[in-house]
C-alpha positions in Angstrom: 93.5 63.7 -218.3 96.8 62.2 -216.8 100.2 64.2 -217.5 101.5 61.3 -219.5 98.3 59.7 -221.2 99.1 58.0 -224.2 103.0 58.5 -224.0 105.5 55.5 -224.0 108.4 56.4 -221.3 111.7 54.3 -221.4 113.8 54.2 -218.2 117.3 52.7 -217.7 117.8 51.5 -214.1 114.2 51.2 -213.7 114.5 48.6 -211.2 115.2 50.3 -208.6 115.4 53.2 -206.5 114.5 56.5 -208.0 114.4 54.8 -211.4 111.7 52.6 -209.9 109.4 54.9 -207.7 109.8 57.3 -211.3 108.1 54.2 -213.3 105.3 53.4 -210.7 105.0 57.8 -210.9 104.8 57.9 -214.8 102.6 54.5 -214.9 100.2 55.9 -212.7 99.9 58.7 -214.6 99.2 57.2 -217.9 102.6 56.2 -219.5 103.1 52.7 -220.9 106.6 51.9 -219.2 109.6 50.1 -220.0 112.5 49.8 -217.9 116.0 48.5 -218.2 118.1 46.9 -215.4 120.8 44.6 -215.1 119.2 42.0 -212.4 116.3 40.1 -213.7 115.2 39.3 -210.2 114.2 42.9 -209.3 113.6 43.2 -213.0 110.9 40.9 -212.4 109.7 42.3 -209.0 109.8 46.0 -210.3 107.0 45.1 -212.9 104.9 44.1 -210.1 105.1 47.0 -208.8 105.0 49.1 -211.7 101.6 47.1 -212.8 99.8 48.9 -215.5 101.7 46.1 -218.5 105.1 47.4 -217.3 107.8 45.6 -219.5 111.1 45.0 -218.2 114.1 43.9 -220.0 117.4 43.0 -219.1 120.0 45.3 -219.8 123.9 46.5 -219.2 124.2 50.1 -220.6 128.1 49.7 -220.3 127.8 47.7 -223.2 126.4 49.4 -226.4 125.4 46.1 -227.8 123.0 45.2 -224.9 121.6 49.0 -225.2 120.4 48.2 -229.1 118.8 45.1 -227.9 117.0 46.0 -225.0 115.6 48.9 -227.1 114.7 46.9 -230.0 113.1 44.8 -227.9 110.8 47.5 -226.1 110.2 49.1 -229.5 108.9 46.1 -230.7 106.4 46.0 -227.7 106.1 49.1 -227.3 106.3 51.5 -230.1 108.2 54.4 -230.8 109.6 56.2 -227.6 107.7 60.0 -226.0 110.1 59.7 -222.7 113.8 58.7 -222.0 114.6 58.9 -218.7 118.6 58.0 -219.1 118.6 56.7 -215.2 121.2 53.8 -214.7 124.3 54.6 -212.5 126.5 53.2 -210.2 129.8 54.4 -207.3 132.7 52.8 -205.9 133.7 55.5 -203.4 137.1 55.5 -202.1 139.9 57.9 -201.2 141.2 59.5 -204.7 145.1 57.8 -204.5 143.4 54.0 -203.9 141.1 54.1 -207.0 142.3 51.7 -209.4 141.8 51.8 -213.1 139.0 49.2 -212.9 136.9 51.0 -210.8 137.5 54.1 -212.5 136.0 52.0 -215.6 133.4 50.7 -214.1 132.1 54.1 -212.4 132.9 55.8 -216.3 131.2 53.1 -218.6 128.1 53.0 -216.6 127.6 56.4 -215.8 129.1 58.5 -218.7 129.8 55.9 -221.8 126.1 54.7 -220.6 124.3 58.1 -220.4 126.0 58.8 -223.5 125.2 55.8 -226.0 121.6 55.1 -224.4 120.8 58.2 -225.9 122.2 57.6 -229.1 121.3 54.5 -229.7 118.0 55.5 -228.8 117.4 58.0 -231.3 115.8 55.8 -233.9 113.4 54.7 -231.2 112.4 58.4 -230.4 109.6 60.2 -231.4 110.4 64.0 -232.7 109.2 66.0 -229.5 110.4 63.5 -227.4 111.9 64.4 -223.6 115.3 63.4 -222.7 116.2 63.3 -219.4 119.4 62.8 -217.7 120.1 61.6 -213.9 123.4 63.7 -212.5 124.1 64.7 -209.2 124.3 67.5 -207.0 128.3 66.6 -206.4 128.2 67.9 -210.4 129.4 71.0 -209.0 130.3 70.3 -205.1 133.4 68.9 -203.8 133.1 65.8 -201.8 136.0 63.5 -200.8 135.8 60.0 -201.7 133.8 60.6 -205.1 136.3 61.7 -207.8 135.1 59.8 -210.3 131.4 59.3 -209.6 131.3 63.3 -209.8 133.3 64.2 -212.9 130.9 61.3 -214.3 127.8 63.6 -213.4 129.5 66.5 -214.0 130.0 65.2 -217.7 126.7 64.3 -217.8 125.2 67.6 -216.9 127.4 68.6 -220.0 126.5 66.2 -222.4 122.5 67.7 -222.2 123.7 71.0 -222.8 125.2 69.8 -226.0 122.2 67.8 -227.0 119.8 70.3 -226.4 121.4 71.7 -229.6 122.2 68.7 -231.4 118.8 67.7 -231.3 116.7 70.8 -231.7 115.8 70.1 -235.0 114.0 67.2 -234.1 112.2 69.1 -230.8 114.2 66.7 -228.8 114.3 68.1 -225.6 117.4 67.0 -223.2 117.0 68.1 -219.2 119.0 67.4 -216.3 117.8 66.0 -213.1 120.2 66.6 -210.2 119.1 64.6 -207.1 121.4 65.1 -203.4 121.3 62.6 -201.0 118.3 60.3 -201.6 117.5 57.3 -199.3 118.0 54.2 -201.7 119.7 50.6 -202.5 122.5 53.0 -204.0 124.7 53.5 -201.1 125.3 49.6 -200.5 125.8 49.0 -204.3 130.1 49.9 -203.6 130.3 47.0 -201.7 130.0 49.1 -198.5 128.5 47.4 -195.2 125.1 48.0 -193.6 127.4 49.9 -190.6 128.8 51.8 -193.1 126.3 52.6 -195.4 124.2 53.9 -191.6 127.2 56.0 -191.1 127.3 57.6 -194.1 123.8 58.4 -194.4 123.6 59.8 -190.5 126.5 62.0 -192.2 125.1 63.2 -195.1 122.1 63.8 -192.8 124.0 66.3 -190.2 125.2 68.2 -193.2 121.8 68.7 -195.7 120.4 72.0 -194.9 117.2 70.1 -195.4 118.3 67.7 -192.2 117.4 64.6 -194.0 117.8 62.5 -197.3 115.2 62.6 -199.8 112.9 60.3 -200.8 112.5 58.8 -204.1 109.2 59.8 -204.6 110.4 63.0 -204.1 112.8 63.3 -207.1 110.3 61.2 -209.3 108.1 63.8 -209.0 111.0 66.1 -210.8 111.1 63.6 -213.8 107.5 63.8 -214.1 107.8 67.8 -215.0 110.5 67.0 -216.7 108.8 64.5 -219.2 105.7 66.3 -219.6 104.3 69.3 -221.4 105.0 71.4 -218.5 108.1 71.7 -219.2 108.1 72.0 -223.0 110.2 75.1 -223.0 113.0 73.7 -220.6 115.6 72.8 -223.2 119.4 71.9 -221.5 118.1 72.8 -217.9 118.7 71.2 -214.7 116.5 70.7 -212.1 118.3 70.3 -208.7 116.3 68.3 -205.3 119.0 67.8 -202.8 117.8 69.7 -199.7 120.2 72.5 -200.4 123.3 70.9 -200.4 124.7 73.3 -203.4 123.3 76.1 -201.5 126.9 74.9 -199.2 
């Protein structure tokens, strides 16, 4: 039997990434998927990836309104919700004196105030005994230059599943944390950084990962997998970290 036969997972920033190589992972292994993404162009081409009658809706989780819809929406094709894989996140790196108050909201509402109300807004949509899972960071803890805000963000967010763990116990509701390092995706050119750049920074990161290389997304969507499944039914406000050792630093 597959670890997620007969499940219905739910994954915000699907469409991409770690959020996409974690939806072809759970499809494969017997979940209906939906995802959520902002761009209905790899939207579009994330479900043919995804295959197995992968649904994809369009979706801004910094705006609580658009969360409600996209899950009504998957509900209504779906059914109720096993999996929540709380995924969607963005950085606008930059020394800490030059960030401005817009990017600190954008970083904050999509990250934090995202995490935070695509979980509540979900909980009508979840099963009792569903999973919960978060997407932090592995800068939750480290100190980086250039990524103020992006880390308190996962730092809050590691947070926020210790709380919930409690919160929702009485429904079984697990909530886990996922903490991926360095990880070899679209993400480092989403800040508006150059191809030069984003080489740069990954040749960096590279020289200073005890591992000696980024990850891979398949890599940390094998973490979600445990993390959604029975395997890891007593796990309850845990983190898992990947990230090649970097907190070992």
């Amino acid at each position: 039997m597959k670890t997620l036969e007969n499940k219905t997972a739910v994954i915000t920033g699907g469409n991409s990434g770690i959020g996409l190589s974690t939806a072809i992972l759970f499809a494969e292994q017997g979940a209906k998927v939906g995802i959520t993404g902002r761009n209905q162009a790899t939207l579009d081409q994330a479900v043919n990836e995804i295959k197995h009658g992968a649904i994809a809706i369009q979706a801004d989780v910094s705006n609580v309104r658009s969360i409600t819809d996209s899950y009504e929406q998957l509900h209504s094709k779906l059914g109720k919700f096993d999996v929540l894989i709380v995924n969607a996140g963005l950085d606008v790196s930059g020394p800490f004196d030059h960030v401005s108050e817009a990017d600190f909201d954008k970083v904050s509402d999509v990250n934090f105030k995202g995490a935070f109300f695509s979980i509540q807004k979900a909980l009508p949509f979840l099963n009792n005994g569903a999973s919960v899972v978060l997407t932090s960071s592995a800068v939750n803890e480290k100190g980086f230059p250039g990524v103020a805000v992006y880390s308190a963000t996962k730092a809050a967010v590691r947070s926020l599943a210790r709380t919930l763990s409690q919160e929702l116990s009485a429904r079984n509701i697990r909530v886990n944390v996922l903490s991926p390092g360095a990880i070899d995706t679209p993400f480092f050119s989403r800040g508006g950084a150059s191809d030069e750049q984003v080489a740069g920074i990954k040749d960096y990161m590279a020289t200073i990962i005890p591992a000696k290389r980024l990850g891979s997304s398949s890599e940390i969507a094998n973490g979600f997998l445990f993390l959604a499944s029975d395997h890891s039914k007593y796990m309850l406000g845990a983190e898992i970290v990947m990230d090649g050792g970097v907190k070992t630093l």
